[in-house]
Biopython code that builds the backbone (N, CA, C, O; Angstrom):
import numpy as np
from Bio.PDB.StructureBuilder import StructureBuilder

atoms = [
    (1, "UNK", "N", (115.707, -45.565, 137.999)),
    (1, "UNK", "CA", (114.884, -44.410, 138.317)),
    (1, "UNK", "C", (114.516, -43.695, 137.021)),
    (1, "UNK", "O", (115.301, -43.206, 136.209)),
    (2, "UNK", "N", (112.957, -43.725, 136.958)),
    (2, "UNK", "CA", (112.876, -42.737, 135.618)),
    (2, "UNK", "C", (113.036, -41.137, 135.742)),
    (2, "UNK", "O", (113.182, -40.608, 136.844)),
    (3, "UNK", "N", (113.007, -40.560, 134.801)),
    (3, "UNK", "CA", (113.087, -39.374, 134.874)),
    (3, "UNK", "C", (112.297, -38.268, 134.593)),
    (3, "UNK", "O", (111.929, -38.136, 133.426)),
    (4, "UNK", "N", (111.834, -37.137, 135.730)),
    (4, "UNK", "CA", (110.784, -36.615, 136.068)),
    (4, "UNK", "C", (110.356, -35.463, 134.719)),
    (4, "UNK", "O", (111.116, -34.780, 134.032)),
    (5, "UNK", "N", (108.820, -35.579, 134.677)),
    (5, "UNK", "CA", (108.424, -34.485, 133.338)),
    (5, "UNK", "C", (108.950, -32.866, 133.966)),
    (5, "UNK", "O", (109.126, -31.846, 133.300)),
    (6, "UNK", "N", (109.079, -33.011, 135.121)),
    (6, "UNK", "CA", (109.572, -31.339, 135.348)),
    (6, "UNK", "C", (111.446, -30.913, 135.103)),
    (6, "UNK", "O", (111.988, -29.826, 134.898)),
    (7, "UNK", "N", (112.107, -32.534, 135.261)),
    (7, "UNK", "CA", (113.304, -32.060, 134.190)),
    (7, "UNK", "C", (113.783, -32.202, 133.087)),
    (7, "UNK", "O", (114.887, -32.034, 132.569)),
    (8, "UNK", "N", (112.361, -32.687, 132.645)),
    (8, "UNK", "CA", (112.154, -32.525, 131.339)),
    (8, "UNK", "C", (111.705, -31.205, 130.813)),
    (8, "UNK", "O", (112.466, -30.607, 130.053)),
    (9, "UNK", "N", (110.732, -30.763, 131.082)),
    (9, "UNK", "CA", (110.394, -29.482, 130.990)),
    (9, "UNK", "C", (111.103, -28.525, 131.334)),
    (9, "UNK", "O", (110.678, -27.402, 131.062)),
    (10, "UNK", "N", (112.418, -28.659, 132.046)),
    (10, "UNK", "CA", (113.445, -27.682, 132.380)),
    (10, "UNK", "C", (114.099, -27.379, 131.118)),
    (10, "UNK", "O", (113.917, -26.382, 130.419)),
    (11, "UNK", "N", (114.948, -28.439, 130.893)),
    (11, "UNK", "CA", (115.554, -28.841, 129.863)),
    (11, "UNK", "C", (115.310, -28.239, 128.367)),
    (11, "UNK", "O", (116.044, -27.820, 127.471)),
    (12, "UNK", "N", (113.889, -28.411, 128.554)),
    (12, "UNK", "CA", (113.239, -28.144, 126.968)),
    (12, "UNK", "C", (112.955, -26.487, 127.324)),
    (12, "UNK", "O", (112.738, -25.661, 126.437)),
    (13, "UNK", "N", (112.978, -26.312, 128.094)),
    (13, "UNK", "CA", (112.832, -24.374, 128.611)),
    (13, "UNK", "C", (114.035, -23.866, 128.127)),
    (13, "UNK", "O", (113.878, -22.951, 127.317)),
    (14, "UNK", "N", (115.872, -24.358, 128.516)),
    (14, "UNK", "CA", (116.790, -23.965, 128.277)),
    (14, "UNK", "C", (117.026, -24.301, 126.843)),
    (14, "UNK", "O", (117.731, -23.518, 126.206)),
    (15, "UNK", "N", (116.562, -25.304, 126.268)),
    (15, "UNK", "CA", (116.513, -25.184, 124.673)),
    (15, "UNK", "C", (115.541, -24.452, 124.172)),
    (15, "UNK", "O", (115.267, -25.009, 123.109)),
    (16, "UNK", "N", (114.898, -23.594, 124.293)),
    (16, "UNK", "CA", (113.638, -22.777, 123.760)),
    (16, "UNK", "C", (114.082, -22.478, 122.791)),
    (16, "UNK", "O", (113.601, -22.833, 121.715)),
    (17, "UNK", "N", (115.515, -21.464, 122.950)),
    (17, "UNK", "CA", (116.189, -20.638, 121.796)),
    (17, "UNK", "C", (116.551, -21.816, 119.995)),
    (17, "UNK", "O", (116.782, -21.384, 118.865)),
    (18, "UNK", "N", (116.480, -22.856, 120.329)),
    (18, "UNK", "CA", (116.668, -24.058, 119.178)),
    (18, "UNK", "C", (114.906, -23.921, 118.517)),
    (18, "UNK", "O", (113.945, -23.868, 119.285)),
    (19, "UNK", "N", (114.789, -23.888, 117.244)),
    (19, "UNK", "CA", (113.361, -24.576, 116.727)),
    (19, "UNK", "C", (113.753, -26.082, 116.457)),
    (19, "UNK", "O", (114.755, -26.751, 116.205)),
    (20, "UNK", "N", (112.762, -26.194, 116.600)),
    (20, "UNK", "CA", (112.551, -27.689, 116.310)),
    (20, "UNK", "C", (113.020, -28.656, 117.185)),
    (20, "UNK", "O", (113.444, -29.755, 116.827)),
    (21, "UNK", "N", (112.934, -28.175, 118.573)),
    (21, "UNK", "CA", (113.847, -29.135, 119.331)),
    (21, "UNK", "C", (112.287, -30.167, 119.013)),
    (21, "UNK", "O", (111.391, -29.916, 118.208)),
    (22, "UNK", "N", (112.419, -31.511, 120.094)),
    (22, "UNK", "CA", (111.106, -32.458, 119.525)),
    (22, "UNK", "C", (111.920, -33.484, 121.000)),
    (22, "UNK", "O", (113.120, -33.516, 121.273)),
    (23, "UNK", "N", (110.855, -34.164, 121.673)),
    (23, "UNK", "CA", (110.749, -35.296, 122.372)),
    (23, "UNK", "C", (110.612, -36.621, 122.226)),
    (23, "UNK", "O", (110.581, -36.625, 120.995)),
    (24, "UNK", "N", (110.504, -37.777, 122.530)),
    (24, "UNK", "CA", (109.893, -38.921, 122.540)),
    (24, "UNK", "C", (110.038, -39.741, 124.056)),
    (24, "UNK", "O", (111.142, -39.888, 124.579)),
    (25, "UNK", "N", (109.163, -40.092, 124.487)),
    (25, "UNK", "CA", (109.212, -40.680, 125.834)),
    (25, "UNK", "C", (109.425, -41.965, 125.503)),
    (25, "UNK", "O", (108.737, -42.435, 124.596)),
    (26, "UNK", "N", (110.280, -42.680, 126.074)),
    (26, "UNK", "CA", (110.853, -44.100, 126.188)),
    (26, "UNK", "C", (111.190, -44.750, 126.914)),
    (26, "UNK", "O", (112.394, -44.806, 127.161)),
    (27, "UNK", "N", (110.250, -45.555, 127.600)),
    (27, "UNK", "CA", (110.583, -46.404, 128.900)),
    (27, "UNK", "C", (111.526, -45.613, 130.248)),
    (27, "UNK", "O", (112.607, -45.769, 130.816)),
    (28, "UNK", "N", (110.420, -44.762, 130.303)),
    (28, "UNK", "CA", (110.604, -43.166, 131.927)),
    (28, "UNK", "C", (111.638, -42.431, 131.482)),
    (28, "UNK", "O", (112.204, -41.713, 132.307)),
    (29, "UNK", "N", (112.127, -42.448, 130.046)),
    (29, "UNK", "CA", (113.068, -41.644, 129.737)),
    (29, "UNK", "C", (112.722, -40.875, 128.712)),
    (29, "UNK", "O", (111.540, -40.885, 128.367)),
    (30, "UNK", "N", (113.767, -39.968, 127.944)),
    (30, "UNK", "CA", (112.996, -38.923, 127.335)),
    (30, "UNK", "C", (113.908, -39.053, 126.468)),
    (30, "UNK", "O", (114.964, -39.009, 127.098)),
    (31, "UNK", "N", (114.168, -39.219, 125.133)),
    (31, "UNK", "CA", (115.212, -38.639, 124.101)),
    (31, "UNK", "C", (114.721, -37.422, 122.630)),
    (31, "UNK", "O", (113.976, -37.392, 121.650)),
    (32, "UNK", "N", (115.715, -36.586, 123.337)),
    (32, "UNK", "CA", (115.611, -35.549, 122.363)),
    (32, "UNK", "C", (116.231, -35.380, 120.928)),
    (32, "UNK", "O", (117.291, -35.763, 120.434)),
    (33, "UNK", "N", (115.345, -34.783, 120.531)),
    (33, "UNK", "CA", (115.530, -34.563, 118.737)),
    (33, "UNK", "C", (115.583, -33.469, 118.568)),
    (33, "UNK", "O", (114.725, -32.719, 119.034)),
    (34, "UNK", "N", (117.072, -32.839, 117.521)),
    (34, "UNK", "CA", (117.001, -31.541, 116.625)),
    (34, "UNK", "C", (116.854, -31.540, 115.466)),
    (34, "UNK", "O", (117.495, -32.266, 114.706)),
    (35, "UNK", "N", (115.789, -30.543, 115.038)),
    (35, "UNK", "CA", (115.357, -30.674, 113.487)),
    (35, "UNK", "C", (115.398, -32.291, 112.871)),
    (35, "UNK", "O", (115.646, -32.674, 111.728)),
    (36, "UNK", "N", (115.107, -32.947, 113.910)),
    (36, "UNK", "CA", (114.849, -34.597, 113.606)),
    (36, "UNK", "C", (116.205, -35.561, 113.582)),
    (36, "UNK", "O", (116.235, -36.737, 113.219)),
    (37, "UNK", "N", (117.209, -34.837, 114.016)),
    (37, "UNK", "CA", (118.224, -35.917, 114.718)),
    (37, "UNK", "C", (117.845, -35.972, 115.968)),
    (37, "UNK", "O", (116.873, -35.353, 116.400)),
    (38, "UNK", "N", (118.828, -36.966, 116.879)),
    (38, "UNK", "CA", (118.541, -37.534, 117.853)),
    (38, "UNK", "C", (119.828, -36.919, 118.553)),
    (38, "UNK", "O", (120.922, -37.425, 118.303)),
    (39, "UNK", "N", (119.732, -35.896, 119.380)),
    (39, "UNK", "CA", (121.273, -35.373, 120.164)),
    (39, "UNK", "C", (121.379, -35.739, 121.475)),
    (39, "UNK", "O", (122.297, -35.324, 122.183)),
    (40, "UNK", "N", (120.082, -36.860, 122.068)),
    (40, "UNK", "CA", (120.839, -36.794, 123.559)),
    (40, "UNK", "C", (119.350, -37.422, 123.849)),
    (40, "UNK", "O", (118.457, -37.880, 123.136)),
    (41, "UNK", "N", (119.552, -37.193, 125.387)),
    (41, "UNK", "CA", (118.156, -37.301, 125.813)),
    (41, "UNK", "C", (118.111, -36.915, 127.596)),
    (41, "UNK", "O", (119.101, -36.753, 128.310)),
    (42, "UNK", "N", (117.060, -36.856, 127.901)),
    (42, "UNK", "CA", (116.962, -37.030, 129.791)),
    (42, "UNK", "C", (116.889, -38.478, 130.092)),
    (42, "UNK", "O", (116.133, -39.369, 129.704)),
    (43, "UNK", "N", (117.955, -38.445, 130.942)),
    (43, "UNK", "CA", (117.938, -40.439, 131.011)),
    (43, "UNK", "C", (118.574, -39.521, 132.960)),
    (43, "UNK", "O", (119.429, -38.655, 133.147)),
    (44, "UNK", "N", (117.553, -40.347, 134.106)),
    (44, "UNK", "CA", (117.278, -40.384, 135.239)),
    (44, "UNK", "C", (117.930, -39.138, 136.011)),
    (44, "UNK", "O", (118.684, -39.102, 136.984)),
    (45, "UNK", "N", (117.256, -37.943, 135.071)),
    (45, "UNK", "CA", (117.129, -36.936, 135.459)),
    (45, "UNK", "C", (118.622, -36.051, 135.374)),
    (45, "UNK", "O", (118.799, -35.154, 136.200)),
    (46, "UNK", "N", (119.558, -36.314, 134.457)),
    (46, "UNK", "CA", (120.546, -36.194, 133.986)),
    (46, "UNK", "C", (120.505, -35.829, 132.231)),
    (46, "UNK", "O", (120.323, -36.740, 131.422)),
    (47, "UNK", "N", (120.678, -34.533, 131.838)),
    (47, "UNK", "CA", (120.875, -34.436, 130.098)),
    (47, "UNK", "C", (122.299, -34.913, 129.747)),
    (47, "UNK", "O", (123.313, -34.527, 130.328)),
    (48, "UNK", "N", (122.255, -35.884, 128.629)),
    (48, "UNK", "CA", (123.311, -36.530, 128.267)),
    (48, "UNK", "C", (123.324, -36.266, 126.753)),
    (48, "UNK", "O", (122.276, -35.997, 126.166)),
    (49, "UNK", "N", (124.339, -36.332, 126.209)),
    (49, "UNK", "CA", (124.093, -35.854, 124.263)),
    (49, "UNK", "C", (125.303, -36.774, 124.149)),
    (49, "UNK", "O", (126.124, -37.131, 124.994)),
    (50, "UNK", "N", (125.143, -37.106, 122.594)),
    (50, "UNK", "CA", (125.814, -37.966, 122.236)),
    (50, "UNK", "C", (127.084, -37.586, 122.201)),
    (50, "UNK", "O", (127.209, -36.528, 122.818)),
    (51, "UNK", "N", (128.102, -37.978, 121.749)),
    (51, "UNK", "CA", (129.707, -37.874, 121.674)),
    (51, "UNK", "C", (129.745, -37.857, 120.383)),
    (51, "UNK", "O", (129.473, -38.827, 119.674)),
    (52, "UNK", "N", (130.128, -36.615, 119.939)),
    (52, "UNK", "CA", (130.689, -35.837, 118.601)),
    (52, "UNK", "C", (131.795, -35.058, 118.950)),
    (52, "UNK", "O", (131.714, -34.369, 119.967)),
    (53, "UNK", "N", (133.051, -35.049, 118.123)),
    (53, "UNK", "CA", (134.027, -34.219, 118.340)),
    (53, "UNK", "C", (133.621, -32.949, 118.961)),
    (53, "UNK", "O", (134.278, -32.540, 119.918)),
    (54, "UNK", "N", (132.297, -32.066, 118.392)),
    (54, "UNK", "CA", (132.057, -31.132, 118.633)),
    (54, "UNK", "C", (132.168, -30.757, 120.087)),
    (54, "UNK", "O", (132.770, -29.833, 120.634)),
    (55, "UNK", "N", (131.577, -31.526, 120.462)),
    (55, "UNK", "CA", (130.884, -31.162, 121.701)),
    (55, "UNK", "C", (132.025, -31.961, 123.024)),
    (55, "UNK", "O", (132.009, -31.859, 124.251)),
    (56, "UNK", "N", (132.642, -32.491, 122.383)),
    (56, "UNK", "CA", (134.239, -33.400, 123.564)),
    (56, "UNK", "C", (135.006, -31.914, 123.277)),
    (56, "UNK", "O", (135.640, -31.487, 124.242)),
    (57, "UNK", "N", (135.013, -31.182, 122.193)),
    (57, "UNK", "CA", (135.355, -30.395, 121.717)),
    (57, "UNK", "C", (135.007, -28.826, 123.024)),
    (57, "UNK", "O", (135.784, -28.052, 123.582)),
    (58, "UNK", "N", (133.744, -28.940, 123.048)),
    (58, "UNK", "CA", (133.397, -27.916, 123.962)),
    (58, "UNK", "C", (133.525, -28.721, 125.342)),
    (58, "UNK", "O", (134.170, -27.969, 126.073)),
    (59, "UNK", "N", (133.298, -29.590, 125.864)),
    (59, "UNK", "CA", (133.179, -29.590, 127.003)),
    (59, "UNK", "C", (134.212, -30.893, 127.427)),
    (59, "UNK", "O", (133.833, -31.930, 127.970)),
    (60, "UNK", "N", (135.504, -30.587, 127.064)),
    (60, "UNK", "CA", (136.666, -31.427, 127.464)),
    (60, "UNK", "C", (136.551, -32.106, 128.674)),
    (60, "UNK", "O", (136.531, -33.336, 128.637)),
    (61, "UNK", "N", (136.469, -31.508, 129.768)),
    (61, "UNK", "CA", (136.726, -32.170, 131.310)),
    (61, "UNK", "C", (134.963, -32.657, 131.178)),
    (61, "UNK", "O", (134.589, -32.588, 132.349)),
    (62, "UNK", "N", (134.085, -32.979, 130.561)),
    (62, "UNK", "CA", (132.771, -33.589, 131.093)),
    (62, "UNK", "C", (133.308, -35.406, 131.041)),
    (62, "UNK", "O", (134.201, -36.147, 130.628)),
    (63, "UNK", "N", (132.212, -35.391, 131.678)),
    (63, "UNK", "CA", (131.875, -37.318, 132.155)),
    (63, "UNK", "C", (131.391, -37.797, 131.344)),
    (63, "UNK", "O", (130.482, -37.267, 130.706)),
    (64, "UNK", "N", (131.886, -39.037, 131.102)),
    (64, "UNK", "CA", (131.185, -40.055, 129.982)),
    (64, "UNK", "C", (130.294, -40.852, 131.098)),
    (64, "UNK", "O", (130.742, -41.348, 132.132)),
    (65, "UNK", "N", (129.113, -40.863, 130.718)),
    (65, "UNK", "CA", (128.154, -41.735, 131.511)),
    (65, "UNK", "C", (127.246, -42.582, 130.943)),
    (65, "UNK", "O", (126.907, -42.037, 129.892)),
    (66, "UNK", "N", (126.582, -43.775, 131.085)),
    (66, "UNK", "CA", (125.739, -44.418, 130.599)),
    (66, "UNK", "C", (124.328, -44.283, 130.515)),
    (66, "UNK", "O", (123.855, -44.525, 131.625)),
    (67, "UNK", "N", (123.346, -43.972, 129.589)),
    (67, "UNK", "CA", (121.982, -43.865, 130.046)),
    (67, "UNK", "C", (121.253, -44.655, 130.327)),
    (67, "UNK", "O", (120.188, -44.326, 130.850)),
    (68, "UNK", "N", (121.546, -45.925, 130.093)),
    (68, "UNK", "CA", (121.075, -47.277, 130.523)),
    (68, "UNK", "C", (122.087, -48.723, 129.708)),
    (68, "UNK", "O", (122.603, -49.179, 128.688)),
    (69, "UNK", "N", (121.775, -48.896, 131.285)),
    (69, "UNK", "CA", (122.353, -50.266, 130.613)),
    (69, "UNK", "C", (122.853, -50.920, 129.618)),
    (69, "UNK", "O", (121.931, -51.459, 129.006)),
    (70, "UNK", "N", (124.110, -51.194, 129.039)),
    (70, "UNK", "CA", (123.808, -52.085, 127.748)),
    (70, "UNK", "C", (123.894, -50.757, 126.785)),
    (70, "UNK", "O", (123.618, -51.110, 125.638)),
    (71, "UNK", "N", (124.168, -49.412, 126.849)),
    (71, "UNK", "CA", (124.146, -47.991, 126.284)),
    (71, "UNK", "C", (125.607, -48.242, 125.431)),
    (71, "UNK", "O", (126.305, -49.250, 125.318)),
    (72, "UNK", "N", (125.722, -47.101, 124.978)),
    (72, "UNK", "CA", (127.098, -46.356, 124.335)),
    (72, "UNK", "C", (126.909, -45.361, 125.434)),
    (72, "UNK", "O", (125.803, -44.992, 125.830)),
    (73, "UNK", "N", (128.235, -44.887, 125.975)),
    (73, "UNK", "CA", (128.619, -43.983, 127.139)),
    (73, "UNK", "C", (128.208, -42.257, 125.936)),
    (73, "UNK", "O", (128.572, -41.913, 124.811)),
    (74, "UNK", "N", (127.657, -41.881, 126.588)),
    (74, "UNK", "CA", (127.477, -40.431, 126.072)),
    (74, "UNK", "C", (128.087, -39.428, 127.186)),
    (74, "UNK", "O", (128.757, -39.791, 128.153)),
    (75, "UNK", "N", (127.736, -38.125, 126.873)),
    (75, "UNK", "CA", (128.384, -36.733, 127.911)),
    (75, "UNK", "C", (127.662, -36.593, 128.116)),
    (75, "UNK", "O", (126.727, -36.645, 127.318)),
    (76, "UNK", "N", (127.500, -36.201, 129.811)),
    (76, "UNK", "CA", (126.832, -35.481, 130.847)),
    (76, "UNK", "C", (127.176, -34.054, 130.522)),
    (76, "UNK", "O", (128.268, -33.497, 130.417)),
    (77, "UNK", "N", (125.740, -33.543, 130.371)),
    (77, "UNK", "CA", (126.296, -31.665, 129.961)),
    (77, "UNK", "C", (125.787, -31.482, 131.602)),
    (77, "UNK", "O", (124.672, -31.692, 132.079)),
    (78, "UNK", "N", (127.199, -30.952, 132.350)),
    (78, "UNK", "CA", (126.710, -30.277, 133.338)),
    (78, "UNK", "C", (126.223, -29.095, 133.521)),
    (78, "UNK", "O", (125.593, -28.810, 134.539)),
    (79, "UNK", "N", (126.486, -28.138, 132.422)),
    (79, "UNK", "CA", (126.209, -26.491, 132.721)),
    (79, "UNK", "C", (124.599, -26.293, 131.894)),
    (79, "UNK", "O", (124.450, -25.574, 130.906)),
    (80, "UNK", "N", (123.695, -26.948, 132.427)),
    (80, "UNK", "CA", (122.447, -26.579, 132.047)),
    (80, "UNK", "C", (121.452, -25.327, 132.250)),
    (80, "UNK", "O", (120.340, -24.993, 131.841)),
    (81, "UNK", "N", (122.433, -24.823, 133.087)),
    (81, "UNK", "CA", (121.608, -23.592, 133.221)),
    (81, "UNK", "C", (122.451, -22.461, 132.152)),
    (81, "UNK", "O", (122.223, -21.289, 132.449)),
    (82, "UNK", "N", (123.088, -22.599, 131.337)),
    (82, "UNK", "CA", (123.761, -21.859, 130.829)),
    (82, "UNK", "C", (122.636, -22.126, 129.020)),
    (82, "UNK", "O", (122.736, -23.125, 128.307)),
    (83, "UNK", "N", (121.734, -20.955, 128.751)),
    (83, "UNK", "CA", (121.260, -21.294, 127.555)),
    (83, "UNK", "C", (121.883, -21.408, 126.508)),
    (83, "UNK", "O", (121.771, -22.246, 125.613)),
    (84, "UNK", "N", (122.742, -20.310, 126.648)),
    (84, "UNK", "CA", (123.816, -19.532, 125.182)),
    (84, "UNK", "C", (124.480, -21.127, 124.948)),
    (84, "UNK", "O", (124.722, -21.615, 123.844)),
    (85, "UNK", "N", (124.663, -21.669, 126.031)),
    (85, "UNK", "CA", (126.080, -22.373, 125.628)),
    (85, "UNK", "C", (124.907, -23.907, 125.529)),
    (85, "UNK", "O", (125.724, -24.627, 126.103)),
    (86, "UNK", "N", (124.375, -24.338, 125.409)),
    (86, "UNK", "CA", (123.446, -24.942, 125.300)),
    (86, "UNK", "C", (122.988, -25.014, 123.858)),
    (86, "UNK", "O", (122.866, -26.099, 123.289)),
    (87, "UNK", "N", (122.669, -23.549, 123.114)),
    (87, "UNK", "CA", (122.206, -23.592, 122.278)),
    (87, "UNK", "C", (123.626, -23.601, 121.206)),
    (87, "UNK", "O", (123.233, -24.073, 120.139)),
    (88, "UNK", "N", (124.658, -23.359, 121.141)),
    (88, "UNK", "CA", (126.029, -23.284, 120.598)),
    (88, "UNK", "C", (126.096, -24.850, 120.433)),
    (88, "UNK", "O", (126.090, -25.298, 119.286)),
    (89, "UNK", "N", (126.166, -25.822, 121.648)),
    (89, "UNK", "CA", (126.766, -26.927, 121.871)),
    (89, "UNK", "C", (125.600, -27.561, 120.788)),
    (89, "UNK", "O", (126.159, -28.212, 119.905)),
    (90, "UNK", "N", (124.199, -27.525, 120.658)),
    (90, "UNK", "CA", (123.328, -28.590, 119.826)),
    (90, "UNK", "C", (123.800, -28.058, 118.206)),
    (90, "UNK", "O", (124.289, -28.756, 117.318)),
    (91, "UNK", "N", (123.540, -26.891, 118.177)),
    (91, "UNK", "CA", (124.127, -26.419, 116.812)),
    (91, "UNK", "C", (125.205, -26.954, 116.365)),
    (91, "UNK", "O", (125.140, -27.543, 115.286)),
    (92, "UNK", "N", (126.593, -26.877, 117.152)),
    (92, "UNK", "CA", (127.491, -27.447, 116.616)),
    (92, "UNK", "C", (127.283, -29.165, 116.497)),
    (92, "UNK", "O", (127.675, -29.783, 115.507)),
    (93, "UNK", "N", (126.799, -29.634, 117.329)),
    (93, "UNK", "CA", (126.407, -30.941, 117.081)),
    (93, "UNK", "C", (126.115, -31.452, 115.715)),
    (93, "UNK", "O", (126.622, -32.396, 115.110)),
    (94, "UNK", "N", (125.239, -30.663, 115.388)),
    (94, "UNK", "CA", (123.499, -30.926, 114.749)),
    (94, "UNK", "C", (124.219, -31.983, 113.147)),
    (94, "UNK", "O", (123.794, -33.119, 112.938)),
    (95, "UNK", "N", (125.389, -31.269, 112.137)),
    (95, "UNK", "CA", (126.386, -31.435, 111.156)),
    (95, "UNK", "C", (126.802, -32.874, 111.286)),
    (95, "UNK", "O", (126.881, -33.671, 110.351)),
    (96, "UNK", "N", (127.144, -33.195, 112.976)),
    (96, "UNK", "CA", (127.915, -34.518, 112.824)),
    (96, "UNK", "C", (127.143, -35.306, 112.967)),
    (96, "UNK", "O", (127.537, -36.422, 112.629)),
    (97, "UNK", "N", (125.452, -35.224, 113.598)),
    (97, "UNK", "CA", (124.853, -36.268, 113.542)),
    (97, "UNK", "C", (124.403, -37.096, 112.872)),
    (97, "UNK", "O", (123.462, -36.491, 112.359)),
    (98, "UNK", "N", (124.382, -38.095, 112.475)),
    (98, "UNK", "CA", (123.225, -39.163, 111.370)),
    (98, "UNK", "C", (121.841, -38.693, 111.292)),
    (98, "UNK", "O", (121.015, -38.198, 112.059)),
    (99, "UNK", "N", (121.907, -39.009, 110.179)),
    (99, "UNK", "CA", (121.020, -38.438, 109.069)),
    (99, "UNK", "C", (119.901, -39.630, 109.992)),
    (99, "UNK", "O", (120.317, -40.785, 110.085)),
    (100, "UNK", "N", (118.369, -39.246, 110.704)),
    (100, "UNK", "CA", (117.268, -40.079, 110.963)),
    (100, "UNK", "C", (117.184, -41.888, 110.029)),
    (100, "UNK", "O", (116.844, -41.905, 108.846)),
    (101, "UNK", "N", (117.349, -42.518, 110.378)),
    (101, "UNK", "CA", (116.689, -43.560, 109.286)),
    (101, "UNK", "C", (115.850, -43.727, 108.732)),
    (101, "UNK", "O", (114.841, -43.242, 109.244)),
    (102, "UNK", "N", (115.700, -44.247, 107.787)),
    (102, "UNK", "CA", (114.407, -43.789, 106.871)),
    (102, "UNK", "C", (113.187, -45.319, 107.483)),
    (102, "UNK", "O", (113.658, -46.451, 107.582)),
    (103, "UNK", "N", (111.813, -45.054, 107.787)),
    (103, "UNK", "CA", (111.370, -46.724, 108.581)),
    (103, "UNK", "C", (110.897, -46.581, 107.096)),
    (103, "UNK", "O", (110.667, -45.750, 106.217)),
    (104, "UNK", "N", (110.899, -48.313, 107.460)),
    (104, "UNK", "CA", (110.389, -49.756, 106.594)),
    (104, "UNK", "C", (108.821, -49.610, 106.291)),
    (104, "UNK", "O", (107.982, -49.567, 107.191)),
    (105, "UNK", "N", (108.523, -49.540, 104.944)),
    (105, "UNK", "CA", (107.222, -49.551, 104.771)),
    (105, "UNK", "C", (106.594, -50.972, 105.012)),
    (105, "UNK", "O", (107.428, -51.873, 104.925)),
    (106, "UNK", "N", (105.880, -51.196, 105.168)),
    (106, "UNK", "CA", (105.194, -52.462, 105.146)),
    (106, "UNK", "C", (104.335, -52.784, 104.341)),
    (106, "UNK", "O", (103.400, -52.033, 104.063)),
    (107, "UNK", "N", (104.515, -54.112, 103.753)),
    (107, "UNK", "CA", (103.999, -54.726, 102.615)),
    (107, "UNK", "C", (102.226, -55.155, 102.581)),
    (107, "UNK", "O", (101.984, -56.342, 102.802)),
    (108, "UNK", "N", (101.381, -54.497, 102.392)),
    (108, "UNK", "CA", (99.944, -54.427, 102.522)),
    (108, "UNK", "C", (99.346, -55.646, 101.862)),
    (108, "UNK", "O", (98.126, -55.804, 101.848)),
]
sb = StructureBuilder()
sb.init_structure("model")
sb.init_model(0)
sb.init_chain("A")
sb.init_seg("    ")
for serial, (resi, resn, name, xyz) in enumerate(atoms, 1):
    if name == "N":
        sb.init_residue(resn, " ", resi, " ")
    sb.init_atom(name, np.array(xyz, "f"), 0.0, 1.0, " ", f" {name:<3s}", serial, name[0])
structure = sb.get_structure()
């Protein structure tokens, strides 16, 4: 089941308070970017962020779930309606994530 642009657009409403949050749509799914890391994404209508101490850190009792198939198990953030803690949880993230990869130029 892909996942709908209106919880997507939820999602990206409760991150307002973040700049630079950023999208990319990917096969009916959505993965989100802060200040150009990659912290998670909407995968079938469920926000999931990656697994960083930080954030096992904040949200101990959450679910490890898969976003597809063949995935690394990430956390289900259940308290989405909560902005404050939303915007705390990507922040603290943001430090442990990998640095974007740099793409391959191509040889002209």
């Amino acid at each position: 089941m892909a996942s709908s642009k209106d919880y997507l657009d939820f999602i990206l409403e409760q991150l307002s308070g973040l700049e630079e949050i950023t999208y990319r749509q990917m096969m009916g799914e959505y993965i989100l970017y802060y200040r150009g890391k990659v912290i998670g994404g909407v995968y079938d209508d469920r926000f999931l962020v990656k697994q960083t101490k930080s954030a096992l850190a904040m949200m101990p009792d959450a679910d490890l779930e898969l976003p597809y198939e063949g995935a690394k198990e990430m956390i289900l953030v259940d308290d989405v309606d909560n902005k404050d803690f939303l915007k705390e949880l990507i922040e603290a993230m943001y430090g442990e994530l990998p640095a974007p990869k740099k793409k391959k130029q191509q040889i002209k």
